[in-house]
FIDRENTOR-239222 format. One record per residue (C-alpha): x, y, z. Coordinates in steps of 0.25 Angstrom, whole numbers, padded with zeros to 4 digits, always signed. Example, Ala and Ser with C-alpha at 12.3 -4.5 7.8 and 13.67 -1.06 7.14 Angstrom:
<sites>
+0049-0018+0031;+0055-0004+0029;
</sites>
This chain:
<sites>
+0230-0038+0073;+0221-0026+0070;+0206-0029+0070;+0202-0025+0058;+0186-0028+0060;+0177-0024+0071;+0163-0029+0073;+0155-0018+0065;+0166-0019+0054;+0160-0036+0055;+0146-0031+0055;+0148-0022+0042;+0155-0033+0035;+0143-0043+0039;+0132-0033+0031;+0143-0030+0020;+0141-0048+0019;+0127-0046+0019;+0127-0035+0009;+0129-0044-0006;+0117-0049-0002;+0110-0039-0011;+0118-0040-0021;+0120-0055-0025;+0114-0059-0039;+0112-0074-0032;+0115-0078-0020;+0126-0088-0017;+0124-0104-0019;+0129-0113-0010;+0141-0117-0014;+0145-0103-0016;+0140-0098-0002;+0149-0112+0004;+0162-0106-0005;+0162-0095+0002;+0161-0100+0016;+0174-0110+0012;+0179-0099+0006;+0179-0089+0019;+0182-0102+0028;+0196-0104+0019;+0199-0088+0021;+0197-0089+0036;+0205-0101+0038;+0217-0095+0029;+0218-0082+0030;+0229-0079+0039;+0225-0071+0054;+0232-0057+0050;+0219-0056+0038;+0210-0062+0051;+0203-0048+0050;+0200-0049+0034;+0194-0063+0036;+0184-0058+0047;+0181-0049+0037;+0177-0058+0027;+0171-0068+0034;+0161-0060+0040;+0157-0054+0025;+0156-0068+0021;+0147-0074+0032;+0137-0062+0030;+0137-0062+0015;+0135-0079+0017;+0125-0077+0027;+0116-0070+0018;+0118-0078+0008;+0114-0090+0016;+0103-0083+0022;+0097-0080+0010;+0098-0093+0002;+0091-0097+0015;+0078-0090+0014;+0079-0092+0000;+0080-0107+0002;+0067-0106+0012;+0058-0100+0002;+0062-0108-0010;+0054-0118-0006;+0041-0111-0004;+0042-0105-0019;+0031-0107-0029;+0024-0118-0023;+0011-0120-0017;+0012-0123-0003;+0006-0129+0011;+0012-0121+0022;+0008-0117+0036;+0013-0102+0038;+0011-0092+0050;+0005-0078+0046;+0015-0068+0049;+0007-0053+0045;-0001-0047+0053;-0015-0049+0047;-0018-0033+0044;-0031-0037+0036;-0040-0042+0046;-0048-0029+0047;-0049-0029+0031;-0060-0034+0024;-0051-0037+0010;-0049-0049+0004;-0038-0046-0005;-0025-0053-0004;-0015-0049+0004;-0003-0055+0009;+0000-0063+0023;+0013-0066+0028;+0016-0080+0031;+0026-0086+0039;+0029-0102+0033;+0031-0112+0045;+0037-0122+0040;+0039-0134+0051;+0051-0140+0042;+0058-0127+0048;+0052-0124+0060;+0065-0116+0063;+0067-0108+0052;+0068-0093+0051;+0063-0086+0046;+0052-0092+0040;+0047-0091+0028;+0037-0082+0023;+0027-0081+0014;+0017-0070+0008;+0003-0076+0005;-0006-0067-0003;-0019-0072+0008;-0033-0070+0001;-0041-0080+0010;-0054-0073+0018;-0046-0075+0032;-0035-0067+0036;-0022-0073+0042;-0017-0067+0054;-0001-0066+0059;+0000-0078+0069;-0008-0088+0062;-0003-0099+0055;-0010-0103+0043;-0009-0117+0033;-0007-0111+0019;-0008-0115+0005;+0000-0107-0005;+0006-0104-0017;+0019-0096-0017;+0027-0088-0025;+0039-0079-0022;+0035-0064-0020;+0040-0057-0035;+0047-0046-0036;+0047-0036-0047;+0062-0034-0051;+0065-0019-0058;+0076-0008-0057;+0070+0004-0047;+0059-0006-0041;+0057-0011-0029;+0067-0025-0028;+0053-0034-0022;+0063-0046-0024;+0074-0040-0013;+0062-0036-0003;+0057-0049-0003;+0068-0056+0000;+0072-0045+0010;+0059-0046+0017;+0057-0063+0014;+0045-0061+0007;+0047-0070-0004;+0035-0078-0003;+0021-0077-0007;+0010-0087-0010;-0005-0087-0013;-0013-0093-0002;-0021-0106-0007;-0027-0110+0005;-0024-0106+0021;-0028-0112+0032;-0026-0107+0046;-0020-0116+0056;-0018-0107+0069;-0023-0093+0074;-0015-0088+0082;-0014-0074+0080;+0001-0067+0082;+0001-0055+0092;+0004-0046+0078;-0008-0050+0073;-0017-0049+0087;-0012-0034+0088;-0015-0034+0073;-0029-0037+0075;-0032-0027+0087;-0024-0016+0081;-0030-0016+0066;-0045-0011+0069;-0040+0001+0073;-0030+0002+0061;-0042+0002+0051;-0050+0014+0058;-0038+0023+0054;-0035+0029+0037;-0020+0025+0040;-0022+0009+0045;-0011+0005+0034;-0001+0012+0039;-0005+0008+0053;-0005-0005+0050;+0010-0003+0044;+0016+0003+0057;+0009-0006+0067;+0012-0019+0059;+0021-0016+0048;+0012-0022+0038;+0010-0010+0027;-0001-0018+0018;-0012-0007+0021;-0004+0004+0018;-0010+0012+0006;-0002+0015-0006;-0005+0029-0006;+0001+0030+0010;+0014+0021+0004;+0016+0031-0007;+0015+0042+0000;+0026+0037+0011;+0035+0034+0000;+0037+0046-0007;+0036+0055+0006;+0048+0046+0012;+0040+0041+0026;+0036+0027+0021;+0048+0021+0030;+0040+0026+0043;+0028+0017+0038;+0035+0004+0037;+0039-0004+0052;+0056+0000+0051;+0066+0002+0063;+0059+0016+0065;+0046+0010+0071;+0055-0001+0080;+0062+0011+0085;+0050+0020+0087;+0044+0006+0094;+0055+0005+0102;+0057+0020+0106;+0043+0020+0110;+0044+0007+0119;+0055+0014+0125;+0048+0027+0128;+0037+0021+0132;+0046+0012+0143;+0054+0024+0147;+0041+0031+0152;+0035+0020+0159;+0049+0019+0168;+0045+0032+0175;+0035+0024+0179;+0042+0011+0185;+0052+0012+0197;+0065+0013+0195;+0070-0001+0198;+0063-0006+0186;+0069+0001+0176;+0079-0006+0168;+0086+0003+0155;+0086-0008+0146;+0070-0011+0149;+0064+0001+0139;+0075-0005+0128;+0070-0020+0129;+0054-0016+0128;+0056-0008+0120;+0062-0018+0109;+0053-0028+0114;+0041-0017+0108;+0048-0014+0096;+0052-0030+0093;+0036-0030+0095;+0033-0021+0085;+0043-0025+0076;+0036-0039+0077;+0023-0035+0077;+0026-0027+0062;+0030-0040+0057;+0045-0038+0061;+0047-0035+0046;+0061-0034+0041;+0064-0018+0046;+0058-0019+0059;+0067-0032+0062;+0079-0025+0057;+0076-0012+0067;+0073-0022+0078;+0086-0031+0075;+0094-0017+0076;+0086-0014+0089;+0089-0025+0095;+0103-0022+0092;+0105-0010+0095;+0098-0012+0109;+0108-0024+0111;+0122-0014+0108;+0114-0005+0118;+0114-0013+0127;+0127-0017+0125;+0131+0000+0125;+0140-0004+0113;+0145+0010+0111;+0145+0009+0095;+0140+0018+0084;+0127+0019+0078;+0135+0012+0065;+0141+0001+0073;+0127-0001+0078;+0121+0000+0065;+0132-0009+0057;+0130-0019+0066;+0116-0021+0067;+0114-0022+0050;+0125-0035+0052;+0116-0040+0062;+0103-0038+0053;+0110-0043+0043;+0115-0055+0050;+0101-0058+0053;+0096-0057+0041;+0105-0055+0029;+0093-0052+0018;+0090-0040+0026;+0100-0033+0016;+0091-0035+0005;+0079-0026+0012;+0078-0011+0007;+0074-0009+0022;+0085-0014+0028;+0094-0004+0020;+0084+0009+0023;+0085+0005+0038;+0101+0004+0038;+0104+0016+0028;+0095+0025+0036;+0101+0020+0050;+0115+0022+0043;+0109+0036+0037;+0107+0040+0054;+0118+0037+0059;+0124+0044+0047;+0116+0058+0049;+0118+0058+0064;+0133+0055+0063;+0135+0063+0052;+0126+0076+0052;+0120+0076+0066;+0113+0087+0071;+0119+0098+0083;+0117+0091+0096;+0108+0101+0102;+0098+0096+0093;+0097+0083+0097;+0094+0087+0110;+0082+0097+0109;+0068+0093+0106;+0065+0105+0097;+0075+0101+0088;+0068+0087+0085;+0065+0092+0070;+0078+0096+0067;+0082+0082+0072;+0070+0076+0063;+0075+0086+0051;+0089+0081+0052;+0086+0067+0053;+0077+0067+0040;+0086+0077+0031;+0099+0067+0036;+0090+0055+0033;+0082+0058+0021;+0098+0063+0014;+0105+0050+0018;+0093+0041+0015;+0091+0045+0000;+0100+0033-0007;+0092+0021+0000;+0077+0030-0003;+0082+0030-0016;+0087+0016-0018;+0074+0011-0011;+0061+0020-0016;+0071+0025-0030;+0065+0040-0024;+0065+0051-0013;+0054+0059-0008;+0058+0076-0006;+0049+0076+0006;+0053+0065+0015;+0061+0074+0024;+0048+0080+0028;+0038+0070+0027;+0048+0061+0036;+0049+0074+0045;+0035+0072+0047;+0031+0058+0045;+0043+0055+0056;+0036+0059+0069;+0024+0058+0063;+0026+0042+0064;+0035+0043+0076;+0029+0051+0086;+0013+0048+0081;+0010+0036+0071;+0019+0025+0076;+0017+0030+0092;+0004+0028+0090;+0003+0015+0082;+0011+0007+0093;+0002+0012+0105;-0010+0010+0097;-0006-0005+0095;-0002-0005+0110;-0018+0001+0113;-0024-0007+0102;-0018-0022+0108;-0022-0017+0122;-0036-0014+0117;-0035+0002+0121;-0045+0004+0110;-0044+0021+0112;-0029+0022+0114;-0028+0012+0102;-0037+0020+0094;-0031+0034+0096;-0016+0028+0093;-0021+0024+0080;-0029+0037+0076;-0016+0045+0081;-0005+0034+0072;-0017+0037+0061;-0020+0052+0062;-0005+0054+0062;-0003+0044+0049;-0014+0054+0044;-0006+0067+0046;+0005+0062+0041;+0001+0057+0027;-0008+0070+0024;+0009+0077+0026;+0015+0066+0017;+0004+0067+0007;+0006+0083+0007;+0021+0080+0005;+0020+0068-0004;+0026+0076-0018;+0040+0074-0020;+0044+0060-0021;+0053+0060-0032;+0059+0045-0039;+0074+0046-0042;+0080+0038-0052;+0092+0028-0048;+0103+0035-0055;+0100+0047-0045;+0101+0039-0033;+0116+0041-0029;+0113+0057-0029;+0106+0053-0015;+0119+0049-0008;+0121+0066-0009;+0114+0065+0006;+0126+0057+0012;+0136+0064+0006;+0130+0078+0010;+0132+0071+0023;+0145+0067+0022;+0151+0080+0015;+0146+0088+0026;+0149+0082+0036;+0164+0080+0031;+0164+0094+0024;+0170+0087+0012;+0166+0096+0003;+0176+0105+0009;+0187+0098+0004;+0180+0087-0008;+0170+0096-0014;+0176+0093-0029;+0175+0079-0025;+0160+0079-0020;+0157+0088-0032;+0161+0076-0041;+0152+0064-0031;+0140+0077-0033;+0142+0077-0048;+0144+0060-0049;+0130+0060-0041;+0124+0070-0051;+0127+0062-0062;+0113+0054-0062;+0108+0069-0067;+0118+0070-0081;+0117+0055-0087;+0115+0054-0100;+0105+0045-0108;+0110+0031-0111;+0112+0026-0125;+0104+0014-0121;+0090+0012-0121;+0085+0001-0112;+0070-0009-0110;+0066-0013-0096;+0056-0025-0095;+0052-0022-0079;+0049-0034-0071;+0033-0030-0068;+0027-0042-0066;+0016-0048-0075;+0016-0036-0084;+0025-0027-0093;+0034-0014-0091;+0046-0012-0100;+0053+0001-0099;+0062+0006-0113;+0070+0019-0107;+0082+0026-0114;+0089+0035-0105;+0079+0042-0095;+0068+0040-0106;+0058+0027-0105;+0046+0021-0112;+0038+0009-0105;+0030-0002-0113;+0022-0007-0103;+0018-0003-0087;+0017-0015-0081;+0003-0021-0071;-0003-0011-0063;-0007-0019-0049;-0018-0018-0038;-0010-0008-0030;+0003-0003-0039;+0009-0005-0054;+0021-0009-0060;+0023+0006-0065;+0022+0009-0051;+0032-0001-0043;+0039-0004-0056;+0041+0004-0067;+0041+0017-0062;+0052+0014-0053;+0061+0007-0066;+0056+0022-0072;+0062+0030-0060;+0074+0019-0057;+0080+0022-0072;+0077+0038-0070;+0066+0036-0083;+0055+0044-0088;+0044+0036-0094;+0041+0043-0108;+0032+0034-0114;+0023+0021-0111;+0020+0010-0120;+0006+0000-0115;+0008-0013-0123;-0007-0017-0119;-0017-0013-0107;-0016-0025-0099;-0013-0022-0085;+0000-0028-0084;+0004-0017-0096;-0004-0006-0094;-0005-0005-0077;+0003+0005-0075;+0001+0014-0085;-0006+0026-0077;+0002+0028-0067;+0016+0030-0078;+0009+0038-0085;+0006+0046-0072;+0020+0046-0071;+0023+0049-0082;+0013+0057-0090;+0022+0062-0101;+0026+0047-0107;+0017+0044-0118;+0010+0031-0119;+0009+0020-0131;-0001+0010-0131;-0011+0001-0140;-0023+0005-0133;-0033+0015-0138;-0037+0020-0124;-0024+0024-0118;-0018+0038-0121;-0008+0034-0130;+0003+0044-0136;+0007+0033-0146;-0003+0023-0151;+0005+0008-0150;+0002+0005-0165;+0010-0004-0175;+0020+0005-0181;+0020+0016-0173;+0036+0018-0168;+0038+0029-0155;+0053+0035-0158;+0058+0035-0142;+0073+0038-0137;+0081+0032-0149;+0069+0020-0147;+0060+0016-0157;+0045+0010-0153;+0040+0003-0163;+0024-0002-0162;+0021-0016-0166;+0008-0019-0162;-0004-0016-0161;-0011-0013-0175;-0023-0006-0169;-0025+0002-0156;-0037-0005-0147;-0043+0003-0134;-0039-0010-0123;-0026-0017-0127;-0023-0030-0124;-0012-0042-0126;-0015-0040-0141;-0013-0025-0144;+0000-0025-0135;+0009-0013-0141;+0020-0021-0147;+0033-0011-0150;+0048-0015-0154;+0057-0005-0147;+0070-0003-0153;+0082+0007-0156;+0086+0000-0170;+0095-0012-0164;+0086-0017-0152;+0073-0019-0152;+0062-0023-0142;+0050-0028-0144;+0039-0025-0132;+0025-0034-0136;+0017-0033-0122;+0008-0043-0122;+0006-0046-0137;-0001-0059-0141;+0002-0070-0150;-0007-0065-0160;-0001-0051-0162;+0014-0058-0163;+0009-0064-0175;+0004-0052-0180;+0017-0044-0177;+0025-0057-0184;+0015-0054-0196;+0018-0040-0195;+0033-0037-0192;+0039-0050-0194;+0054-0048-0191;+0053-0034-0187;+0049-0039-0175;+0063-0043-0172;+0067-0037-0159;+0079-0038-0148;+0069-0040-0134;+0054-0045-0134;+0044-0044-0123;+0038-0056-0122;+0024-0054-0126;+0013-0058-0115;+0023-0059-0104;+0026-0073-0109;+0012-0078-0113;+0009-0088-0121;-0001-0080-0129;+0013-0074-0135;+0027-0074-0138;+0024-0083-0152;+0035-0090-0158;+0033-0081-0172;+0034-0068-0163;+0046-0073-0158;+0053-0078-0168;+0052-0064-0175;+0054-0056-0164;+0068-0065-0162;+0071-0057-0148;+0083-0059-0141;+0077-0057-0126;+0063-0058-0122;+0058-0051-0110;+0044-0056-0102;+0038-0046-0092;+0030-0055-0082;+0028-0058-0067;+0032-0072-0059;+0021-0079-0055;+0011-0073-0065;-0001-0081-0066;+0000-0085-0081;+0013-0089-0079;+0020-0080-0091;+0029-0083-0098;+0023-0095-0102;+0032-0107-0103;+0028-0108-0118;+0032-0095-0120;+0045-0094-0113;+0048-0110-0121;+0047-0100-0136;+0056-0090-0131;+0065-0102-0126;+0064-0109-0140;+0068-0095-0148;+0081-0093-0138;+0074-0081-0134;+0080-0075-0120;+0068-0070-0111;+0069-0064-0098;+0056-0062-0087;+0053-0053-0079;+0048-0062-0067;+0061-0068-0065;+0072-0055-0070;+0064-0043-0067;+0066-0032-0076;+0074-0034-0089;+0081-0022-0095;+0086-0022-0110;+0099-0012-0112;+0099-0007-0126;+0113+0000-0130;+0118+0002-0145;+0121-0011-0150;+0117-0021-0138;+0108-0022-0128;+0106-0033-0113;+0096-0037-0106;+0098-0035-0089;+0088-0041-0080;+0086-0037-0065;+0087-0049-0060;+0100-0052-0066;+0108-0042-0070;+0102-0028-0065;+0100-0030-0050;+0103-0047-0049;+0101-0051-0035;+0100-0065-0028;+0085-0061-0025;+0082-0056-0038;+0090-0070-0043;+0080-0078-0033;+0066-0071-0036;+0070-0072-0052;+0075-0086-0053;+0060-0092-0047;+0050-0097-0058;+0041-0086-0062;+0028-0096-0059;+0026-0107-0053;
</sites>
């Protein structure tokens, strides 16, 4: 009988079992996960030998797809019982204390390792993020006596934002807590943190310390926005952020360094294999001494790996190699398929090997020194081509300069900052207070230079809407086409896949309008768009260090390829108003409606007033006046409606001003959707408002764990008397209302735009304890 599977067909199979993962709305229960075992113990006892081949096959998918199942009801199963509950543990800190030479008090987070003596054995172990504001400072090694409060990290939960709920349970940071009281129990220090505390005075005499504090440790908390931004749109930040590059630069430096000293050591001595096993000792090392977060495992588990098959001089291809070391990451730890970084590093290793086996450069190149940046050119053209769809799946844009700023920022980092940063941890540990200090000023002074290029470069970032995105696959078949030449033969056949791609540039505006109530925490963003056309009411808080417009809505705005024509402010609070600059910034054409006196409105928000836009009409409820500071009580109340539906957007009007509106309109206040007034409050939502509203859904912006508790219990029993349906934010995300012709629906994020098990988990926990 032919063998119809090999070991690397057996390793695929594996990650193809792993791969539903992410796409199961809820993970199995018990009895199902126990049907399917019977069910694959029956086929294997009864299917006849000749099939032997098929039912390998199977078998193997359905232990991988089990085994991640099972391994995620586990961790699930070890935090549960650490949810919303105030808590007596004794934990071990796990960060590196990076504060010590700070004088701030302001909160930060500590990670914290829960020992729990019930299950001495378990791993790994539970951790937790605790927001520390207590005079000392914990340091990684010690093991503390705390008292917290804890709560599971929220995530917000739109279309074109950043999935928080899939990173957190990717990287096992479901947990935070407020600290009630800590006591410290023991004081032993870790070697992280002893290296930590000789190395950090130097750090602080240099301008970039937080990126040095990044590449030594891997913790990227005193990184400044301003360096974050520009690494983003100039397509270097994946140099800043500990990855396989830096265990491989680690490793290739070890094995330099080793390779020298040989000359030195007679002959009899010398063992091949010596340089490789240091030299992993050293990169393991850094690996740990960066927190050995999930990247840097990952690149030392394939290390290790492919020193092992090197060892064993299995002659097999750089895809053989590859193929079977994501089964064996995957084997280890099945949720590393949910991480974003786990998918950059396979697709750019696949997007190599595929350059270098596909379009490699003449031979003579690659043996000549002179040709290095022809090498370098090769290598970044290839990579920045064959890596557009991930960039554009993960950062929803593209920066036209990477090609160069990575042609420089490359051996900048290579050859000079990183170099520098290991010997200068080497000198600082072995108190060699001029070496130390003249490795630091190089890593700094070459930091420096190179953000004064980036800075000079840093002007054509450009966002790309999602229905462009598959125009970016034009790099791989570029590849494949020349390499074929099948435009030789199928060039009426690869005109037509060209003019598919294309279409994104001819669609036509659709019939429907559509409402978008985004999931921005305590506060209120609702997006009305028809076609490309769009109108906010609302722009959610604005925060100590960023916004909701920023992390939030402009990505909704670019995701749906839409151009923000007018906004609407309800009332000046911050959780309305916050991120009004920075749209209008964007946006400087949209004109702006509000019932403040003091803003530069193009329309006044006055009763009777009615803005004619895209088929739509906005009618103004309330207020009667305008007043210089609006607050809950001179919210801009308007009904928007195209003649069948209507909705009825109130911010946060009071009870007071729904009586008034009764008075005043009576049943012409009758509308299809209401936002509740007040995020749920008790001051609002009266029983005569709603009873002459008479919506059929009602829709609450607010955040979990808010510290009034909205809604209010009160408030959600009248909607519950009245049969009214209302969904909320903080447990489906972003709801969006679909308005065609004669009927409309209502889709949640949680539940039938992008359902998940993990969205499924985070959305079916109370909103406050």
């Amino acid at each position: 009988m032919r063998r119809l599977f090999s070991l690397d067909l057996l390793a695929i199979i594996f990650s193809f079992g792993c791969l539903p993962l992410m796409f199961l709305p809820s993970l199995l229960c018990d009895y199902q996960w126990y049907v399917i075992v019977l069910i694959l113990v029956v086929i294997i006892l009864i299917v006849p030998s000749k099939f032997q081949n098929y039912v390998i096959i199977i078998t193997v998918f359905s232990i991988s797809f089990l085994w991640s199942v099972a391994y995620s009801k586990q961790y699930l199963t070890k935090i549960e019982p650490y949810i919303d509950k105030t808590i007596m543990v004794k934990a071990e800190v796990e960060t590196i204390n990076t504060q010590v030479s700070t004088s701030s008090t302001d909160p930060y987070p500590v990670k914290f390792a829960i020992n729990d003596d019930s299950q001495p054995l378990l791993y790994p172990k539970v951790t937790i993020s605790v927001y520390w504001d207590q005079q000392i400072k914990p340091k990684a090694g010690q093991i503390w006596q705390l008292t917290l409060k804890t709560k599971v990290v929220h995530g917000y939960l739109n279309e074109g934002g950043f999935d928080s709920q899939r990173f957190a349970m990717a990287n096992r940071n479901l947990l935070s807590a407020k600290l009630i009281q800590a006591e410290l129990l023991e004081d032993n220090l870790s070697i992280r943190q002893l290296i930590a505390d000789y190395t950090l005075p130097y750090m602080d005499l240099f301008t970039y310390q937080g990126i040095l504090i990044a590449l030594a440790f891997g913790d990227r908390s005193h990184m400044v926005d301003e360096h974050r931004i520009i690494m983003m749109q100039t397509g270097v930040a994946h140099l800043m952020a500990i990855s396989g590059m830096h265990i491989l630069l680690v490793f290739g430096l070890c094995c330099t360094l080793i390779k020298i000293l040989t000359f030195f050591i007679p002959q009899r001595f010398i063992y091949f294999f010596i340089p490789i096993i240091i030299s992993w000792l050293a990169a393991l090392f850094y690996a740990w001494l960066t927190g050995l977060n999930p990247p840097a495992l990952r690149a030392m588990l394939a290390l290790s790996i492919w020193i092992y098959l090197r060892f064993k001089n299995n002659q097999i291809s750089a895809w053989q190699k590859l193929n079977r070391i994501i089964a064996l990451l995957l084997l280890f730890d099945p949720l590393m398929i949910l991480s974003e970084s786990f998918w950059l590093s396979c697709y750019a290793v696949v997007s190599l090997i595929f350059l270098f086996d596909w379009l490699p450069l003449p031979k003579f190149l690659n043996y000549k020194k002179r040709w290095y940046w022809v090498r370098l050119l090769h290598l970044q053209v290839g990579l920045t081509l064959l890596l557009l769809p991930i960039q554009l799946v993960i950062f929803q844009g593209i920066s036209l300069v990477s090609l160069l700023t990575n042609l420089i920022a490359i051996p900048v980092i290579t050859l000079f900052t990183f170099p520098s940063i290991i010997f200068a941890l080497l000198f600082s540990v072995s108190h060699c207070f001029h070496l130390a200090l003249w490795c630091w000023f190089i890593a700094n002074k070459s930091l420096e230079l190179l953000f004064v290029s980036l800075d000079k470069l840093n002007f054509l970032w450009f966002d790309i809407p999602a229905d462009f995105y598959f125009l970016s696959i034009l790099g791989w078949l570029a590849f494949v086409i020349v390499r074929t030449e099948l435009w030789r033969r199928f060039w009426l056949t690869l005109l037509i896949i060209l003019m598919i791609l294309c279409t994104p540039f001819f669609k036509q505006q659709e019939d429907y309008w559509r409402l978008d109530m985004l999931d921005v925490g305590h506060g209120l963003a609702i997006v009305i768009h028809n076609g490309t056309s769009a109108i906010l009411f609302d722009t959610g808080a604005k925060w100590e260090k960023s916004s909701a417009a920023e992390r939030i809505i402009l990505p909704f705005l670019r995701w749906h390829n839409l151009n923000l024509e007018g906004i609407i402010i309800s009332h000046q609070h911050n959780d309305h108003i916050g991120g009004l600059d920075l749209l209008q910034s964007r946006y400087p054409n949209a004109w702006l409606m509000s019932s403040s006196s003091a803003l530069d409105n193009h329309y006044q928000c006055l009763a009777g007033n009615t803005i004619v836009w895209n088929n739509l009409s906005v009618n103004v409820l309330w207020p009667t006046q305008l007043v210089k500071y609006a607050q809950n009580a001179d919210s801009c109340v308007v009904q928007v409606t195209d003649g069948h539906f209507s909705v009825l957007l109130t911010g946060d009007l009071e009870r007071n001003q729904e009586y008034q509106l009764v008075t005043k309109y009576r049943n012409e206040l009758a509308s299809t959707i209401l936002q509740i007034p007040h995020h749920g409050s008790s001051t609002s939502s009266s029983y005569a408002f709603l009873n002459h509203v008479k919506p059929v859904k009602a829709l609450i912006s607010t955040s979990r764990y808010n510290p009034w508790k909205l809604p209010s219990d009160k408030v959600i029993a009248r909607y519950k008397d009245l049969d009214i349906d209302y969904y909320i934010t903080a447990k489906t995300g972003q709801i969006s209302l679909i308005f065609d012709n004669q009927k409309w629906i209502l889709k949640t994020m949680r539940s039938e735009i992008k359902p998940r098990w993990y969205h499924d988990w985070f959305g079916s926990l109370p909103i406050y304890e």
